[in-house]
C-alpha positions as CSV (number, residue, x, y, z in Angstrom):
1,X,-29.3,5.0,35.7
2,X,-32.8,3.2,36.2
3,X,-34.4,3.2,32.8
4,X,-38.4,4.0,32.9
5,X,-40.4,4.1,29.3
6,X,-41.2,7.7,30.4
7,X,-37.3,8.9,30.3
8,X,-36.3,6.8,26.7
9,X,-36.3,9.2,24.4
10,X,-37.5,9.2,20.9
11,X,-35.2,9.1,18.2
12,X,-32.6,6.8,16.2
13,X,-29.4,6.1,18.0
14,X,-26.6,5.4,16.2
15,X,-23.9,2.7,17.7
16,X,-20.7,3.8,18.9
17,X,-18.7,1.2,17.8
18,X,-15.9,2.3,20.3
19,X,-18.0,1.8,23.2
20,X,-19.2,-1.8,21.7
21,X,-18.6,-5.0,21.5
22,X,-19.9,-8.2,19.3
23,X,-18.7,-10.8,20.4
24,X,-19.1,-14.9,21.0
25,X,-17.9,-17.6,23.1
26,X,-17.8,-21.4,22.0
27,X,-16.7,-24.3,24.1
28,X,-13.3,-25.6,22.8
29,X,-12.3,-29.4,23.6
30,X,-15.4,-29.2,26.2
31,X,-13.3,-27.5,28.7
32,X,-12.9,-24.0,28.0
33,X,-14.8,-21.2,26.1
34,X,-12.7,-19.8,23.5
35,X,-13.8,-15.6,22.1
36,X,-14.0,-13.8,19.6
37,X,-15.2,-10.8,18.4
38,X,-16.1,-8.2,15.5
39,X,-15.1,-4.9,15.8
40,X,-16.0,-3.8,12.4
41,X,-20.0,-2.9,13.4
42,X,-22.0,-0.1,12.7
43,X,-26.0,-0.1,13.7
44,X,-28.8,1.4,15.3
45,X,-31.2,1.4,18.0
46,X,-34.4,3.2,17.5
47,X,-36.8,4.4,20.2
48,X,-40.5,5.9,20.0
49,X,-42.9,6.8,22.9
50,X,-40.8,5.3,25.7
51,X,-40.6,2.3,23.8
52,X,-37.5,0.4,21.5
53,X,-38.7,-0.2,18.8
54,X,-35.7,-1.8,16.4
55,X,-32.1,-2.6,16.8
56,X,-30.2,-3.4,13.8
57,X,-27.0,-3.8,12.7
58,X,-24.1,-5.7,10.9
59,X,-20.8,-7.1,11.5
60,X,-17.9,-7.0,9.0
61,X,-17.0,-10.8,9.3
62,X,-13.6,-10.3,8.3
63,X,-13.0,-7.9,11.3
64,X,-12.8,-11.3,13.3
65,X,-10.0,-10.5,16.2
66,X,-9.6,-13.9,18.4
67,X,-6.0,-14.2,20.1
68,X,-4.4,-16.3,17.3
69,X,-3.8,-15.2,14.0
70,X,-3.6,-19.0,12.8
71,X,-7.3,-19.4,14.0
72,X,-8.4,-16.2,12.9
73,X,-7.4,-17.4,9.4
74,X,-9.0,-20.6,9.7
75,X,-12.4,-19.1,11.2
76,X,-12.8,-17.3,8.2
77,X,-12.6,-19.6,5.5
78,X,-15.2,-21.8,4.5
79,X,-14.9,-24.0,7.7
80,X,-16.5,-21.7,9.4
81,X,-17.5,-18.2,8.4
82,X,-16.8,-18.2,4.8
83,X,-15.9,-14.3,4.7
84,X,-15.5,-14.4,1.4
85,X,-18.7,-15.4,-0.1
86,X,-20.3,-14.2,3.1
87,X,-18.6,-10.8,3.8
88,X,-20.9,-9.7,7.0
89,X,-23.4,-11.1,9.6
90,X,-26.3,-9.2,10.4
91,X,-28.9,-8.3,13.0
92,X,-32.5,-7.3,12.6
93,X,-34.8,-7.7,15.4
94,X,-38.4,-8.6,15.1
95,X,-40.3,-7.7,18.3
96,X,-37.8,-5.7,21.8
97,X,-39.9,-5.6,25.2
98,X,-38.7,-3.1,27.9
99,X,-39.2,-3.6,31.4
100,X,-37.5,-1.3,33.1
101,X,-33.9,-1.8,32.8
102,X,-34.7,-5.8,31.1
103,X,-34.6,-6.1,27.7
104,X,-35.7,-9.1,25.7
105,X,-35.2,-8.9,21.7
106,X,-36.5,-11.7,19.3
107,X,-34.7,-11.3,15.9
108,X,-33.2,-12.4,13.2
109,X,-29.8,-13.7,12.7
110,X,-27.9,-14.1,9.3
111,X,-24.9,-15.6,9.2
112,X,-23.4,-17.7,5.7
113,X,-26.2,-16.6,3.6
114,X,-28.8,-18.4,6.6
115,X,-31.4,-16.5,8.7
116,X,-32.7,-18.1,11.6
117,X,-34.7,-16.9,14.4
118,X,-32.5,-15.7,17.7
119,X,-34.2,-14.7,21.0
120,X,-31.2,-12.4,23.3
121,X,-31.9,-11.2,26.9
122,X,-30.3,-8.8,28.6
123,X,-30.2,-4.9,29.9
124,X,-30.8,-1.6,28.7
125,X,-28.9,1.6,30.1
126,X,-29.6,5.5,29.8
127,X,-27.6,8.0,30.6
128,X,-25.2,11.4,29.9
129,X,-21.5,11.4,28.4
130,X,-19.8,14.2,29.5
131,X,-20.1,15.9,27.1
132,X,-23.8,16.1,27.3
133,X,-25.3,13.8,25.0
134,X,-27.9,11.1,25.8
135,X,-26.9,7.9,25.6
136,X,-28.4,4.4,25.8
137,X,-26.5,0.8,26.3
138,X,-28.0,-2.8,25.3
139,X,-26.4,-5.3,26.9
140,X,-27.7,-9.0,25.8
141,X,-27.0,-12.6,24.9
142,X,-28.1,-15.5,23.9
143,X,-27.6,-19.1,22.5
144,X,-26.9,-20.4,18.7
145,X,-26.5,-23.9,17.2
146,X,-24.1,-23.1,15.0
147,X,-24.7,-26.0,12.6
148,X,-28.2,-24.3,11.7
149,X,-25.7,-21.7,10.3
150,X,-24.3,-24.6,8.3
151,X,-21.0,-23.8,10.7
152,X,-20.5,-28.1,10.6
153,X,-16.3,-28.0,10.6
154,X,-15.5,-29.9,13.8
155,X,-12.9,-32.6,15.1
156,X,-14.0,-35.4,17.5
157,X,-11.4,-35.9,20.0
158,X,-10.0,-39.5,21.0
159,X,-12.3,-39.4,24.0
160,X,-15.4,-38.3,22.0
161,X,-15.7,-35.0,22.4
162,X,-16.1,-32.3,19.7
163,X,-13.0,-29.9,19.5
164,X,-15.7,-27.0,19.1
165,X,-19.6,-27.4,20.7
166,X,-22.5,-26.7,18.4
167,X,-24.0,-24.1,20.8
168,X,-22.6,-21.0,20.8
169,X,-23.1,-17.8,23.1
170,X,-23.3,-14.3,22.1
171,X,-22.6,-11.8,24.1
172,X,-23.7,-8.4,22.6
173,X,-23.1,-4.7,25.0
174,X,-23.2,-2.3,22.3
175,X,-23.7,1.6,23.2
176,X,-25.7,4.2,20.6
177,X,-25.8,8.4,20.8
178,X,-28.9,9.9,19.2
179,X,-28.8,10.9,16.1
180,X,-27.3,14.1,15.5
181,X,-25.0,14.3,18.4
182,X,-21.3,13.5,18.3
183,X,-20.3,10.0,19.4
């Protein structure tokens, strides 16, 4: 559905964290980009006179899924994430301009204890479940160093490249219900 500021409704909409995914991609070996994601989420999106005018939420780093176990474990020690001194990652935009269905969000990212500035572009979506609730989608990415997240663990391969690249995507598409009605 084409989103107009006239048809956003105001309200707070809380994620469904069925419908969504957190989620990055990293260059592995300079070849391929290697995924993960959190499932453990919760957030909201919150609109007011046709207007977004916050999205927040936070990740559970130890929800980490990737396809190996082995590098799940290692991603969350203090090589990378450091989910034990730094149990979640969290989202807290600072300005979100709609134009029509485009969406750009400047924000802030914490991740290990550091907050840094992130901008993520993307799409917004509006529209009816079947069971009749109103619904709205947020569909964005953008780019990280990780190393400004003091994320530094790395290998240097024998032909000089990095095992893992400093810049890392994420890929955020996370769907929210207003408030009140049943996810």
């Amino acid at each position: 559905m084409s989103t107009t500021a006239t048809q956003l409704p105001s309200g707070t909409w809380n994620l469904d964290t069925v419908h969504s995914t957190v989620g990055f991609g990293v260059k592995h070996l300079g070849i391929n980009t290697y995924r993960g994601q959190f499932p453990g989420i919760e957030g909201h999106v919150r609109t007011e006179d046709g207007r977004v005018t916050e999205i927040t939420g936070t990740a559970r780093i130890d929800s980490l899924v990737t396809k190996d176990a082995t590098l799940t474990g290692h991603l969350l020690t203090a090589d990378f994430f450091d989910a034990e001194a730094h149990p979640t990652g969290t989202f807290r935009s600072t300005s979100v301009e709609l134009t029509g269905e485009d969406i750009r969000v400047e924000g802030e990212l914490t991740l290990r204890g550091v907050t840094r500035p992130v901008t993520l572009t993307g799409t917004l979506g509006l529209g009816q479940d079947p069971y009749g609730n109103t619904r709205i989608g947020v569909a964005v990415s953008g780019q990280i160093n990780r190393l400004d997240y003091g994320i530094s663990w790395n290998a240097v391969m024998d032909n000089g490249v990095p095992a893992v690249a400093e810049r890392v995507r994420l890929d955020w598409e996370v769907e929210a219900v207003l408030a009140g009605a049943e996810a």
